[in-house]
N, C-alpha and C positions, 0 to 999 in steps of 0.2 A: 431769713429775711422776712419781715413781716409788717402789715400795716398797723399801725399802732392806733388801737380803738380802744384797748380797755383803761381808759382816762378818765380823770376826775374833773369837775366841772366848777372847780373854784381856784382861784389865787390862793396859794398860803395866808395864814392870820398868823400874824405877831401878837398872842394873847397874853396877859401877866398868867404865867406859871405855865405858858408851853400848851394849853389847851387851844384845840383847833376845832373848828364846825366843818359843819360841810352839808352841802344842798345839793341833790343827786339827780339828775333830768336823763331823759333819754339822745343821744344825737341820732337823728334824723340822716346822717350823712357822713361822709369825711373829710373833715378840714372845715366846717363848721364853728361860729364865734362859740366861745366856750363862757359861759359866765363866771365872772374873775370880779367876785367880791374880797374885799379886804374885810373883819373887824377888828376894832378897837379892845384893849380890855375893858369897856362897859357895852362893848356887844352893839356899838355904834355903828352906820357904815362908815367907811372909810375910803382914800381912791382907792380907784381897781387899781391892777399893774395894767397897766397900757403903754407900753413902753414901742416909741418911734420904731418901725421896723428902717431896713434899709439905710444906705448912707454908711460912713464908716464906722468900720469895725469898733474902733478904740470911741467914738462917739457913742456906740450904745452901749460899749462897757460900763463907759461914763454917768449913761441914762441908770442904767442898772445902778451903780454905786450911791445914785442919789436918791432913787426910789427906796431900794432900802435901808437909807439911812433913815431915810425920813419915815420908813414903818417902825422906826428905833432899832435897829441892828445898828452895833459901834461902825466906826469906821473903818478902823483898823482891823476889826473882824473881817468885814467886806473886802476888803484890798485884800487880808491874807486868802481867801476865799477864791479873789481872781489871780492869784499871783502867778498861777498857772494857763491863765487862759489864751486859748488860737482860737482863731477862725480854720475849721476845717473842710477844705472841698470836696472830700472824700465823703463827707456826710450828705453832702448837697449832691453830690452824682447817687450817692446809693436813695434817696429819695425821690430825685425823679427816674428811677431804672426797677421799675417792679413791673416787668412784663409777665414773671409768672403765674400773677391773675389773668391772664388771659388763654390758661389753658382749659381744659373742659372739663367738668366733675372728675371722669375716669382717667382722665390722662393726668390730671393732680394728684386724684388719691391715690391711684398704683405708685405714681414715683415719690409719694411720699411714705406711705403707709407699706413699706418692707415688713419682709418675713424677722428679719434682724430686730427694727422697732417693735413690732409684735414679742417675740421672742423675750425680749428684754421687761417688755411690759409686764408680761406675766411673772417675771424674776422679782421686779421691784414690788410687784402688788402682793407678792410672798415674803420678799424684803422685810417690807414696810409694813407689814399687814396691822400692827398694833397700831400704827400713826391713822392709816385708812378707817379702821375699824373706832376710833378715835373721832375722826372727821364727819364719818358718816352719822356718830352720835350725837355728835355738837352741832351739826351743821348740814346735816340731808343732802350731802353733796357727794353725789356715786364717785369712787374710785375710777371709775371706770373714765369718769368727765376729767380726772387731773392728771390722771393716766397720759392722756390724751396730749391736754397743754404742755405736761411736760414734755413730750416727747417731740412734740411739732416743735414749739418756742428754740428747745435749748438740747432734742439729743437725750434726755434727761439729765440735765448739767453737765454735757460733755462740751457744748459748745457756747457758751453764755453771750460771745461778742468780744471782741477789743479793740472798741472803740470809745474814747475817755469819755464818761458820760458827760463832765462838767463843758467839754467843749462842743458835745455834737446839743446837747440843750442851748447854748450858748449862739453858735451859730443858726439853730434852727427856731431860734427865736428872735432873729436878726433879720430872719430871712425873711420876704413878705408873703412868701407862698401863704405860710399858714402860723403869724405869728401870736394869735391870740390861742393857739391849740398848746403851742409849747411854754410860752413866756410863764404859765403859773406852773409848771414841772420846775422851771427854773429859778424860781422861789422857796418852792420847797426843797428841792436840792439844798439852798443853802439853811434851811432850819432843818434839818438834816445835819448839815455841818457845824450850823449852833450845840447841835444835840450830841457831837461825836461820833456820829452813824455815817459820815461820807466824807471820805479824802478825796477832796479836786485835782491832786496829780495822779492819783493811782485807781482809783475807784472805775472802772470799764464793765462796758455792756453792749447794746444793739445799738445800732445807729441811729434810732430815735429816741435812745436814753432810758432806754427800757433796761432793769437792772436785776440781775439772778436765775433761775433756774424755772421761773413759770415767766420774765421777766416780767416786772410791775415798773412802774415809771416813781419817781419820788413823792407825791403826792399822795398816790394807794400804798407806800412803804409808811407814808405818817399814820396813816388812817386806817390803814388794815394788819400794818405790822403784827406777827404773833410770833413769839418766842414757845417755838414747840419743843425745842430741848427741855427748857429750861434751865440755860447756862446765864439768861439776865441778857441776854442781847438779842436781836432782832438779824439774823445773818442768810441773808435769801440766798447767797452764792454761794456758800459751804456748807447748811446746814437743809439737809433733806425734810425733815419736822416744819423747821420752822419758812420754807417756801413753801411746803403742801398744806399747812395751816392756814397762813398768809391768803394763798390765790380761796382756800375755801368761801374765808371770812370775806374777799373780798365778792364772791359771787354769790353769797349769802346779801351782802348789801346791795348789788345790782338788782334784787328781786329772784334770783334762786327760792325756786317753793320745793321746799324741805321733801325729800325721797320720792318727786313727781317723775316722770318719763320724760324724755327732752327727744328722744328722737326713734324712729323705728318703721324698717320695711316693711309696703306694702303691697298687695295683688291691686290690681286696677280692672276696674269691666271698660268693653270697650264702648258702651253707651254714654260714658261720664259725661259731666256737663263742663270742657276744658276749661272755659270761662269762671269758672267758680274756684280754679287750683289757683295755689301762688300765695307765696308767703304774706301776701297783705290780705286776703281774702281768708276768715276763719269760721269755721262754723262749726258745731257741736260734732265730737267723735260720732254718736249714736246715728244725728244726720250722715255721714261718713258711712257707716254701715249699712245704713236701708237703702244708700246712693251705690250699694253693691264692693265698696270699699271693704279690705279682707286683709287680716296682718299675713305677713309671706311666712312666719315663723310665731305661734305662742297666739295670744287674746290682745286685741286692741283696749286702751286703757279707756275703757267707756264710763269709768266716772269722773275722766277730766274734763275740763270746761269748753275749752274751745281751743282747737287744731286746725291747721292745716295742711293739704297735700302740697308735697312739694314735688316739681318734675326740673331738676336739673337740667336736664338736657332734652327734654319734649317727651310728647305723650308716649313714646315709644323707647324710649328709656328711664333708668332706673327710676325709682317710684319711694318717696317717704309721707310719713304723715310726723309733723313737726308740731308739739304739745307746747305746751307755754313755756317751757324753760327754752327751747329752742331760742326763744328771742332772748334771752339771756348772752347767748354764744356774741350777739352782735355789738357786745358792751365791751370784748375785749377785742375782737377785729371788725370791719368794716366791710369786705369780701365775702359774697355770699356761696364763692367756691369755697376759700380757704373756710367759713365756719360750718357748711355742708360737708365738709370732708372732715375738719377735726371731731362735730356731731356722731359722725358714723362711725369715725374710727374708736372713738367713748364706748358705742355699742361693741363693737367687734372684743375691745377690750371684756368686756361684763360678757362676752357668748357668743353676741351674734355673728350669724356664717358672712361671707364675703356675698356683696350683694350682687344681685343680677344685670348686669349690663344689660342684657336684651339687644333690641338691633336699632340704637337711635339712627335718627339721619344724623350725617357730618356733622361737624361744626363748620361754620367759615371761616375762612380763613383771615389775618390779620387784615389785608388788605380790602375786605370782603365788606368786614364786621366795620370798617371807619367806613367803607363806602354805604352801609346801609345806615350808618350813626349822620351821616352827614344830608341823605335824603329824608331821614324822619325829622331829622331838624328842618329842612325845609318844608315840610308840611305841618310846622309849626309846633313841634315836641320839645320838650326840654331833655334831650338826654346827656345834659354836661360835658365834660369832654370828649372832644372827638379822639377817642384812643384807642380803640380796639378793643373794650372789656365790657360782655357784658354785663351790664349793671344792674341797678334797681330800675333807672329810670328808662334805659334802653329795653328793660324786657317789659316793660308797662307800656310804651309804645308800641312794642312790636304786637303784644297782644290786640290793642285797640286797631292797629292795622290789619290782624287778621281776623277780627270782629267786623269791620267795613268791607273785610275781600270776601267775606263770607269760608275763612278758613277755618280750621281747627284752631281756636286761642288756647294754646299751651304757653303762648310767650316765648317759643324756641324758634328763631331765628334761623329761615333755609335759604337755599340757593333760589328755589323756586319764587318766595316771600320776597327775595331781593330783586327779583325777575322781575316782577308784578308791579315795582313798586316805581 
């Protein structure tokens, strides 16, 4: 189960001869308006897909069927395209039920990152090694990084989903939570279908329509598709080549810099300046090093541009220094456990030892973390939902409140921090 971040930022185009563009921005968030331009074949703009959320089912089927008629898709196409279509509530319970972000770095990665996944990793990077050895030339993207996706996503294609992609797009483009996020997956889906690359009754994935074995949503299968067999077809879900090609090319286009360092354990002195750690805060590795910053394992990559330390769980547990691919990880998820934990496990893939837990404090507990998310809102934070996860915008106030209590700002969240407050 996973949140679905690594998404593309446009509507499908109905081009003369199938050609598609595409404008690439960063999201800031999850569930954020997605820019849903349509062109024309003279490269005009054209409407967005804005399609009514909410209301009934067979109404936005409707909105849908008119929308793309009028991008020029036949009719008849279109209706064979829905002729399969439900509304699924199964897709809307598995959407709002992702409490497994709210576990803690270590309690994530242990129960994700098995000796079994490990095991297996090393089999397929032996496997596979021509396709890797292949990627890394094309494309400067470590084995070690799709190693990882694969493994987390899909098991490595043992578990891909079955749930029918045509409906859980469908519904979750219907649905008002977030329908400007999915409605252009669901466009592409169907030029996809124009193109014979996706059956609407059979074709199954993740719950948010994510489809194959690194899952990609239909949008990054037009646009990043790569036939690594080279059998002439584009097949994420059966063909191991052309998924591990596919996810490279696509983190090649998020801004992937070719054979850089994306992530890696660090020693920490106990003089730091907490205030200056955290993924929005970057400064030069070398600054890094004279601030008494020390790799746990190997040489710090001191001719990268600008990194930062990351403290998961507080200054007193584990310790990375996050190089600029790092923020690459954030284009396919939205969780800054779930891509702190895929990040690492990338490493562990390529060598590195299992890191040092050390002796953080607790975490809080569910009940703890909404009650501290609901007093920083009253002192006027934006920490979005009151949920128990936390987030970007919940560790940015927590810092700023232990910068007023005169605490250590590491942005880790205590009992005592909740005491005070």
């Amino acid at each position: 189960m996973r949140l679905p971040a690594f998404l593309s930022h446009l509507s499908p185009a109905r081009i003369t001869g199938h050609i598609t563009g595409r404008i690439t921005g960063r999201k800031p968030a999850r569930g954020l308006a997605l820019c849903a331009l349509l062109l024309t074949s003279l490269n005009q703009p054209a409407r967005a897909a804005d399609l009514p959320c909410g209301g009934s089912f067979e109404n936005f089927l409707q909105a849908f069927k008119t929308q793309a008629v009028a991008q020029g898709y036949e009719t008849r196409q279109v209706s064979r395209f829905l002729a399969s279509a439900r509304h699924s509530p199964s897709v809307i319970k598995a959407d709002r039920a992702q409490g497994v972000f709210k576990k803690s770095f270590t309690d994530f990665a242990r129960a994700v990152i098995s000796q079994n996944r490990m095991d297996n990793g090393r089999r397929f990077a032996a496997k596979y090694a021509a396709v890797f050895d292949r990627i890394e030339r094309e494309y400067g993207v470590s084995r070690g990084v799709l190693l990882a996706f694969w493994a987390l996503e899909t098991d490595y294609g043992q578990v891909q989903g079955n749930f029918n992609t045509l409906n859980a797009l469908l519904t979750l483009s219907q649905d008002c939570r977030r329908p400007e996020l999915f409605q252009p997956q669901l466009f592409a889906a169907l030029e996809l279908y124009e193109r014979g690359d996706f059956d609407p009754a059979t074709t199954t994935g993740a719950w948010a329509g994510e489809i194959g074995m690194v899952q990609m949503l239909p949008r990054d299968i037009l646009e990043n598709g790569v036939d690594g067999d080279g059998d002439g077809r584009v097949s994420l879900k059966t063909s191991v080549p052309d998924a591990l090609m596919s996810g490279a090319k696509m983190l090649t286009k998020l801004g992937w810099n070719r054979n850089e360092p994306w992530l890696q354990e660090i020693n920490l002195p106990a003089d730091l300046d907490w205030s200056k750690t955290g993924l929005e805060r970057k400064s030069s590795v070398s600054s890094w090093v004279r601030a008494g910053v020390s790799a746990r394992t190997g040489t710090l990559a001191e001719g990268s541009t600008q990194a930062s330390v990351l403290l998961p769980m507080g200054r007193d547990g584990p310790a990375f220094i996050a190089y600029r691919n790092f923020d690459v990880f954030f284009e396919w998820n939205q969780s800054f456990t779930y891509v702190t934990t895929a990040a690492y496990f990338a490493t562990r893939l390529t060598g590195a030892p299992v890191f040092n837990a050390r002796t953080p404090t607790p975490s809080l507990s569910d009940a703890q973390m909404k009650s501290l998310q609901r007093k920083l809102e009253g002192r006027g934070y934006d920490v979005g939902k009151i949920d128990g996860i936390l987030g970007a915008r919940t560790r940015a106030a927590v810092r700023a409140e232990q910068l007023r209590l005169g605490l250590p700002a590491d942005a880790w969240p205590t009992t005592g921090l909740l005491g005070q407050l």
